[in-house]
Every structure is written in C-alpha cells, then in structure tokens.
C-alpha beads as a LAMMPS data file, in Angstrom:
LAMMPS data file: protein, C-alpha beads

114 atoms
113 bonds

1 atom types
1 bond types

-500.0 500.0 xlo xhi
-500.0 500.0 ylo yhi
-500.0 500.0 zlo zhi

Masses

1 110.0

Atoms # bond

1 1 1 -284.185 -459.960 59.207
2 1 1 -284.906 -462.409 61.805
3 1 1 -282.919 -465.538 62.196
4 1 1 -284.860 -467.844 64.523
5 1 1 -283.366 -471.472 65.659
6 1 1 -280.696 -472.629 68.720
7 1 1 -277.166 -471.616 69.278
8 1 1 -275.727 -474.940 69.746
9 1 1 -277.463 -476.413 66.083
10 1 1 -275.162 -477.538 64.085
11 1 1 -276.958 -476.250 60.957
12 1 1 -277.748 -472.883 62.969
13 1 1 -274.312 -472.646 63.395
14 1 1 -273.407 -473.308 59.357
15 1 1 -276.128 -470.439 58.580
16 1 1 -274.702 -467.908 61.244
17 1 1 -270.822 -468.643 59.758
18 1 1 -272.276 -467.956 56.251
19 1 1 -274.374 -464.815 57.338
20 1 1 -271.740 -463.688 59.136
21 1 1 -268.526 -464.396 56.901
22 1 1 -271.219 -462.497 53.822
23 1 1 -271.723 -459.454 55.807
24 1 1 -275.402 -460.322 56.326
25 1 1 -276.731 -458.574 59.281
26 1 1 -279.527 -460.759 60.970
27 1 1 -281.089 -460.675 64.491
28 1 1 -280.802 -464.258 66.212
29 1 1 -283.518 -465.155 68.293
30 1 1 -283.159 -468.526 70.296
31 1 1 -286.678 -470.138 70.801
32 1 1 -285.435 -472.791 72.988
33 1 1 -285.048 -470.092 75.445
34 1 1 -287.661 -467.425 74.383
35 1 1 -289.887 -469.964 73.006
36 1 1 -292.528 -469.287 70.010
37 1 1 -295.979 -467.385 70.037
38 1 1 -299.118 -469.149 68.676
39 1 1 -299.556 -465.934 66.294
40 1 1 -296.332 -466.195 64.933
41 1 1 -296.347 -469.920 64.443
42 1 1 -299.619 -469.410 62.603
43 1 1 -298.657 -466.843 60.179
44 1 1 -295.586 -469.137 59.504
45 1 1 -297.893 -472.136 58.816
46 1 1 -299.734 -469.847 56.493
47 1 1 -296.454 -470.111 54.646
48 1 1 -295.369 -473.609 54.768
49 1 1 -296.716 -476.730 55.191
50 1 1 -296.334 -477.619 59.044
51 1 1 -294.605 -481.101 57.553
52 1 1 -291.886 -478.686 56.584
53 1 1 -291.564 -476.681 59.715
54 1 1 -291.224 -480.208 61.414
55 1 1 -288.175 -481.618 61.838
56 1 1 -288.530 -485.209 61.783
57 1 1 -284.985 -486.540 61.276
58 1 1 -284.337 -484.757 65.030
59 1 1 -283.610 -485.940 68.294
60 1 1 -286.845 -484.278 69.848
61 1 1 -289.220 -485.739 67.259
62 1 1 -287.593 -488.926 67.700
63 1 1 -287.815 -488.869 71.348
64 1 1 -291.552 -488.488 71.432
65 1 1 -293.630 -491.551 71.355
66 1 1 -295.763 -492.726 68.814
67 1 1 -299.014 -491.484 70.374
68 1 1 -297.717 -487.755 70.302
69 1 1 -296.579 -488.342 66.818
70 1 1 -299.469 -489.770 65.303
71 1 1 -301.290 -486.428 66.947
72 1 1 -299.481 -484.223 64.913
73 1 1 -302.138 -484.332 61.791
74 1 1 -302.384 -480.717 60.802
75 1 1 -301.792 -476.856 61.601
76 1 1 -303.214 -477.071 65.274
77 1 1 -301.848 -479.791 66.084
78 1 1 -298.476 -479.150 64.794
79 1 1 -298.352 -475.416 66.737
80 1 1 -299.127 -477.088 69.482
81 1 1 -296.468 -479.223 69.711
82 1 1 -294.135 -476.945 68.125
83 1 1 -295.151 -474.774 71.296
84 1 1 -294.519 -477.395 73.736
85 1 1 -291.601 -478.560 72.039
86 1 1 -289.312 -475.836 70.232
87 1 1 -286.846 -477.574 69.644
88 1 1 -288.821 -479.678 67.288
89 1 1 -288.990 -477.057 64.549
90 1 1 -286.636 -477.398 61.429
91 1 1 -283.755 -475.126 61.575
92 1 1 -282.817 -472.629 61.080
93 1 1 -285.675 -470.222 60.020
94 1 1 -284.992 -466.651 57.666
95 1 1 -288.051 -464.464 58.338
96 1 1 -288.376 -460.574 57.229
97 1 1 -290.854 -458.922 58.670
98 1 1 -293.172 -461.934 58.743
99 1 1 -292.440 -463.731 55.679
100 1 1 -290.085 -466.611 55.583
101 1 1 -286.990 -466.700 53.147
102 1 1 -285.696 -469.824 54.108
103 1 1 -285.471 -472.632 56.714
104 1 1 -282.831 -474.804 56.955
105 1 1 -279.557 -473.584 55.489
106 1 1 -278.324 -474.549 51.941
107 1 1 -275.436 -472.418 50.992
108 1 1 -276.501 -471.989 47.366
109 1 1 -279.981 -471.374 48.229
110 1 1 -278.424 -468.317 50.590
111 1 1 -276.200 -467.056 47.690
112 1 1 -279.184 -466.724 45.799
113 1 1 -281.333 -465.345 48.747
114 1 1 -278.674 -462.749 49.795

Bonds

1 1 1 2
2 1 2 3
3 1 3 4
4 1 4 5
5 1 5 6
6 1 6 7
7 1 7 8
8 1 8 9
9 1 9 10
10 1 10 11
11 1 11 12
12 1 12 13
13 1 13 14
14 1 14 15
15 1 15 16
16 1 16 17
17 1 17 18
18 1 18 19
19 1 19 20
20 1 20 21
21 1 21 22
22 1 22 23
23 1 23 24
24 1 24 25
25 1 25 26
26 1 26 27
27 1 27 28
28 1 28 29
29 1 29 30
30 1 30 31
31 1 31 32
32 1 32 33
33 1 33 34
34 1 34 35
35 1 35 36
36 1 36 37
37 1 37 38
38 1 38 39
39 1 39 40
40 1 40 41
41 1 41 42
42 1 42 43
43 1 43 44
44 1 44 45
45 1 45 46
46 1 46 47
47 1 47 48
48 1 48 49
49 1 49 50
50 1 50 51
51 1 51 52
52 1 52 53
53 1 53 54
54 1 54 55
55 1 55 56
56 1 56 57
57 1 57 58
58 1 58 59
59 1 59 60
60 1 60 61
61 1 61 62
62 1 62 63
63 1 63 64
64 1 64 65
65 1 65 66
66 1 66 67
67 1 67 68
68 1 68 69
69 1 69 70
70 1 70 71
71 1 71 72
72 1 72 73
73 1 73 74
74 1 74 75
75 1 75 76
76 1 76 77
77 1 77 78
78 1 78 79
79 1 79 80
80 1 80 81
81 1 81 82
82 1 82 83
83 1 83 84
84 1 84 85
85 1 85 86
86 1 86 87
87 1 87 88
88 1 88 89
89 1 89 90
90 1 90 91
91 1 91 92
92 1 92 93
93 1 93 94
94 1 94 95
95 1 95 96
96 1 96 97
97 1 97 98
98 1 98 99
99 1 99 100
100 1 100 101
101 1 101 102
102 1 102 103
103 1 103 104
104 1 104 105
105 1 105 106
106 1 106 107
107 1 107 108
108 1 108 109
109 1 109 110
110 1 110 111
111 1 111 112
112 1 112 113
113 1 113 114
C-alpha cells in the first residue's frame, strides 16, 4: 500500500499518526518532491472524478489565477495541472497496487478500510 501526499500536510500527517499508531504498514511517497507520472494520474482519474482529486479549498488552487482555473474543465486538463502543480492534489491518497482506497483521511472511513 502506497500512501501518496506531503510530509508537512496537516491531514497527511493525521493519516500517517493513524496508520502508524494501527500498525498499518504503508509506503509514503512525497510527490512534491518526486512529482506524479501522467500514467499514474490517468489510471487514478479512471477512478475518481478529477473534481475530487482537486483540492480546491488549498493554498495552491487558490493561488492560481482565474484563467488557470477556469482551464481546468476535464481529465486532461486536470493532469496537467496536477503535473505542474502537485501540490494541488487532495490529500492524502491510499492506493494498492493501482486502485485507490481513499483520499483524504477520515478516521472512521480508515477503521472501516483497515
């Protein structure tokens, strides 16, 4: 299992304590600093709606003007950014192998989960 998001998220952060303090074993990956592949951002958006892999209430999204996000209109558009821009994605996000479990962290969602 694959935990993908950035160390210094606060909601990261609430997932990791959880996983951790439930003896989950995961493997973090930070995509702020390895950043995301188009393939993998595509099978995830196979998934999911990209309006859900978007985080909107975030500084990043915020920070972008409205040009950039009135762009953002479907799947290609949305990898792209997401691309550009990791740090725009919702967070955190549960894959295993490559389906996703879970993204964002809800502790009765992860009792349930694991």
């Amino acid at each position: 299992m694959k935990l993908y998001g950035i160390p210094n998220c606060n909601t990261v952060k609430k997932a990791r304590t959880w996983l951790d303090e439930h003896g989950v074993e995961y493997d973090f990956r930070d995509y702020k600093k390895l950043g995301v592949d188009r393939a993998m951002l595509e099978n995830w958006l196979e998934q999911m709606p990209w309006e859900k892999l978007i985080n909107r209430a975030g500084t990043t999204w915020r920070g972008l003007d409205d040009a950039e996000k009135a762009g953002v209109i479907d799947n290609t558009s949305a990898a792209a950014l997401m691309i550009a821009k990791p740090s725009v994605i919702r967070r955190p996000v549960i894959v295993d192998g490559a389906h996703i479990l879970v993204v964002g962290f809800d502790s009765e969602t992860y009792v349930s989960l694991f």
